[in-house]
N, C-alpha and C positions, 0 to 999 in steps of 0.2 A: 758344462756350466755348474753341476751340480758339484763336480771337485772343487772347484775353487773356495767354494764354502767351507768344506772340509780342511784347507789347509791353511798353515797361517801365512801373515802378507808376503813375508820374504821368500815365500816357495809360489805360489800365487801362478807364476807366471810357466810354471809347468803346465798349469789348467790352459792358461793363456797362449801354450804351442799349439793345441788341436785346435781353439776355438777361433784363431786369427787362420788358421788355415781351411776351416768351414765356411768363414767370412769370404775370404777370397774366390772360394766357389760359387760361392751364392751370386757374388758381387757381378761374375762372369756372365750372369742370368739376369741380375735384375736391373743392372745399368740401364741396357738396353733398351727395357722397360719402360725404363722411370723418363729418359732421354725423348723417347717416342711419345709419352704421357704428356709430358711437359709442352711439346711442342702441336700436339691435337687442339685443336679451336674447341671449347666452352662448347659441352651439350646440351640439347634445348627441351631436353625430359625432364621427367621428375625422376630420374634415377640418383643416388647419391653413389659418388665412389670412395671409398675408404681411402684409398690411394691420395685422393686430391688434399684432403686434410693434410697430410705427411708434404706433401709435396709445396704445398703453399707455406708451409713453417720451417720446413729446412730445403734452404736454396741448394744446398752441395750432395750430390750426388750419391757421392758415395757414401756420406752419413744418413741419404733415407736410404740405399741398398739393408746396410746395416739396420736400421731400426725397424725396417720391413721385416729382416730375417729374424731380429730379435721376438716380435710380436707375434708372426707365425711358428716358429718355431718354440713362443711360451704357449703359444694358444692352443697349438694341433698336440704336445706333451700332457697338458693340462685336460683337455678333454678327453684325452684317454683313459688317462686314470680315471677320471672321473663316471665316465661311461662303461668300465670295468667296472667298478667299485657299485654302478647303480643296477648293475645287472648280479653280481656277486651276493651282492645285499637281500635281491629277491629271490634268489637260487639257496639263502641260509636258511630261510623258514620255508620248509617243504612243501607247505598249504598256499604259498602264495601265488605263486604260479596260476594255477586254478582260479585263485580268487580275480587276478587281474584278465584272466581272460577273455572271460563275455566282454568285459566293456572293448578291451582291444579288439574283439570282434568287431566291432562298430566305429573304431579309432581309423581316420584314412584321412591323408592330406587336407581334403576340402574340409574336414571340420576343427584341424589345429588352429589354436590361437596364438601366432609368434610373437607379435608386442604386446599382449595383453592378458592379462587371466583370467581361463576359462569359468562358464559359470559352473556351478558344482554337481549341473545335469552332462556336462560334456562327459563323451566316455574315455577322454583324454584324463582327463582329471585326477582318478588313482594313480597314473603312472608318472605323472606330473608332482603330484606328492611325494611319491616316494624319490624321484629323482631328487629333491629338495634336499632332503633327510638326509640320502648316500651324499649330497654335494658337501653339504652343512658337516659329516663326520668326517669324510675321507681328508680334509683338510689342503686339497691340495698348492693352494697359494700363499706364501709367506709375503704378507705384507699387508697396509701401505707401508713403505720406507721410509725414512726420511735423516736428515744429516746432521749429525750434532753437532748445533752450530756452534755453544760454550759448554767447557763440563759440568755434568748434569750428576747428583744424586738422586734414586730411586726414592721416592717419598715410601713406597708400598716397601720398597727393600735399603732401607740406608746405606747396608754393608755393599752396596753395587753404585759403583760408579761407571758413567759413560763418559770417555772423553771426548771432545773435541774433535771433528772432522771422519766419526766412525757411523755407520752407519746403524740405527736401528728400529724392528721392525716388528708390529704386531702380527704374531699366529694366529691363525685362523683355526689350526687345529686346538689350542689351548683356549682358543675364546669361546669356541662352539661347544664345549664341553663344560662353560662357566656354568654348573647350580643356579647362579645369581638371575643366570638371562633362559635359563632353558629349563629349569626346574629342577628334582629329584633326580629324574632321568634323561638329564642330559646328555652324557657318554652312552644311551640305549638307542641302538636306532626305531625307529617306530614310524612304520612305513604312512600311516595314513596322522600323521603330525601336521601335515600343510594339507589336508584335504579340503577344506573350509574356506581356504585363501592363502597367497601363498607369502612365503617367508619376507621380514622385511630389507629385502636387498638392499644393499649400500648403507644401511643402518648402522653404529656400531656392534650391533648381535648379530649381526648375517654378514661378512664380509668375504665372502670365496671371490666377487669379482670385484675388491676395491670397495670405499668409502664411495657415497652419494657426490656426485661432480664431475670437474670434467677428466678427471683420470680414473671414471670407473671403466670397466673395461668394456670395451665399443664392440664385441664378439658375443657377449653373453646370449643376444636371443640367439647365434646362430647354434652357439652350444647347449643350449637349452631345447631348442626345435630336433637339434640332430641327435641327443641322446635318446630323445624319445623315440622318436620315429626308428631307430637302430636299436634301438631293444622291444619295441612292439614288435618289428619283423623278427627277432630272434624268440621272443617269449611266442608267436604265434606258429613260426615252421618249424619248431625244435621245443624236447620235453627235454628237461636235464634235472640230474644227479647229485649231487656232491660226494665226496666220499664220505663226509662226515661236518655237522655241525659246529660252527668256530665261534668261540665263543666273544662272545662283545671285548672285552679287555685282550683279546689276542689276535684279534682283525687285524691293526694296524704297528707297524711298529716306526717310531719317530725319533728323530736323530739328525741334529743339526739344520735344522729347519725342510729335511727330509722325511717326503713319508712313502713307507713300505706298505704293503699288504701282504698279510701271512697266504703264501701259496695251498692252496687246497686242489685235489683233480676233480673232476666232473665228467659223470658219464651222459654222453648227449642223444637221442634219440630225434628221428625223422619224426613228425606227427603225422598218422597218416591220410 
C-alpha cells in the first residue's frame, strides 16, 4: 500500500497487482466470518463487537471482508512502528531505563487504566508518558484525508494548487513538530512531556489516531494498553545497549507521506 503513494496514477495499478491479490486471501478467511456473524442472534452482554459496526453499515460482504482487512492491516502496521519507536526512544538516553524501572516494578495488569488516564501516582504513568511523546514524533499516520471537492489554492502557499477530485491530507509528522503547538522543543523528544496528563487526542495538535469524532480510530486504547504492557515486559526482563546515540534530527527519515527510522544495533542482556 505504501507503493502506491510513491507512484503516479497511471502506474498505480502495479501497487494495485499485489494488493488485490492479498485481498483475495484475506477474503478466503473473513467471508466466512462475516456470513456466520451476520446470521448469530443479538447478544445479551454488555460486550461490544467491533465487527457488528462494520456489518450493520456495509450489507455486502465482501466490501466488510475488505474494510476489515484494510483496518487490521493499518492497525497491526501502525502499532508496530509505533511500539518500536517507544521502546527505541527509551533505549536512546542511557539513564532511562533505570529511571523507568522501580515504577514498572509495581506496573501489572490489575493497575492499568485502558479508557482512562491514570492518576499521576500510578506506576504506569512514566511509561504512559513517554509512550505519548515516541507516538506524537514517530508520525506514524498520514492523515485525516479528505477529497478536493473544487480547485483549491493554498491560502499559506498561493503557488500550490489542489485540484479537484485529488486527494489531501494532514501529516501528523509535520504538525507534531509545529513550534506553534509544541514549543521550542517540539522536534526533541522529552520522555516525561505528558507526565502531568496526557496529550490532547483528537485535538488538532495531537492527531496520530485521527481528529475528535466518529472517524477517530476505534483501536487506539487497544494500542495504547498493548504498547505498554510490551515494553514494561521487555524494559523489565532484558537490559539493552545501543551501539551509539542517534541524534534527534536523524531518528527519523520521511518521504512521501513515509516514515523511516534510522536503524541502529542494540546489544541485549537477560536481567538476572
Amino acid at each position: 500500500m505504501g507503493l502506491a503513494s510513491l507512484l503516479p496514477s497511471f502506474l498505480q495499478f502495479i501497487a494495485a497487482m499485489n494488493i488485490n491479490k492479498d485481498f483475495k486471501t484475506i477474503r478466503k478467511i473473513l467471508i466466512p466470518v462475516i456470513q456466520r456473524r451476520r446470521l448469530a442472534l443479538p447478544t445479551k452482554n454488555d460486550l461490544i463487537f467491533f465487527l457488528d459496526f462494520i456489518l450493520d453499515a456495509v450489507p455486502d460482504d465482501t466490501r466488510a471482508a475488505d474494510l476489515v482487512a484494510v483496518i487490521v492491516f493499518g492497525g497491526l502496521t501502525n502499532l508496530q512502528s509505533t511500539f518500536s519507536s517507544t521502546v527505541l526512544d527509551i533505549l536512546n538516553i542511557p539513564s532511562l531505563q533505570s529511571t523507568l524501572l522501580p515504577s514498572l516494578s509495581q506496573a501489572s495488569a490489575s493497575n492499568i487504566n485502558v479508557f482512562s488516564p491514570p492518576p499521576q501516582s500510578s506506576p504506569w504513568s512514566p511509561l504512559r508518558a513517554a509512550m505519548f511523546e515516541s507516538i506524537r514524533l514517530c508520525g506514524p499516520i498520514t492523515g485525516p484525508a479528505r477529497i478536493i471537492a473544487s480547485p483549491t489554492t493554498l491560502s499559506s502557499d498561493p503557488k500550490l494548487h489542489l485540484p479537484k477530485g485529488q486527494a489531501a491530507t494532514l501529516s501528523s509528522f509535520y504538525t507534531h513538530r509545529d513550534p506553534e503547538m509544541w514549543g521550542a522543543n517540539a522536534a526533541c523528544y522529552k520522555y516525561d512531556r505528558f507526565v502531568e496528563g496526557d496529550p490532547p487526542i483528537g485535538m488538532p495538535e495531537y492527531i496520530p489516531w485521527g481528529l475528535k469524532g466518529p472517524h477517530t480510530c476505534p483501536g487506539r486504547w487497544f494500542a495504547m494498553t498493548t504498547i505498554q504492557v510490551m515494553t514494561k515486559e521487555l524494559l523489565v526482563a532484558y537490559d539493552f545497549v545501543q551501539d551509539f546515540v542517534v541524534k534527534e534530527e536523524e531518528k527519523y527519515i520521511y518521504s512521501a507521506g513515509n516514515v523511516k527510522r534510522l536503524e541502529v544495533g542494540v546489544e541485549v542482556t537477560r536481567r538476572v
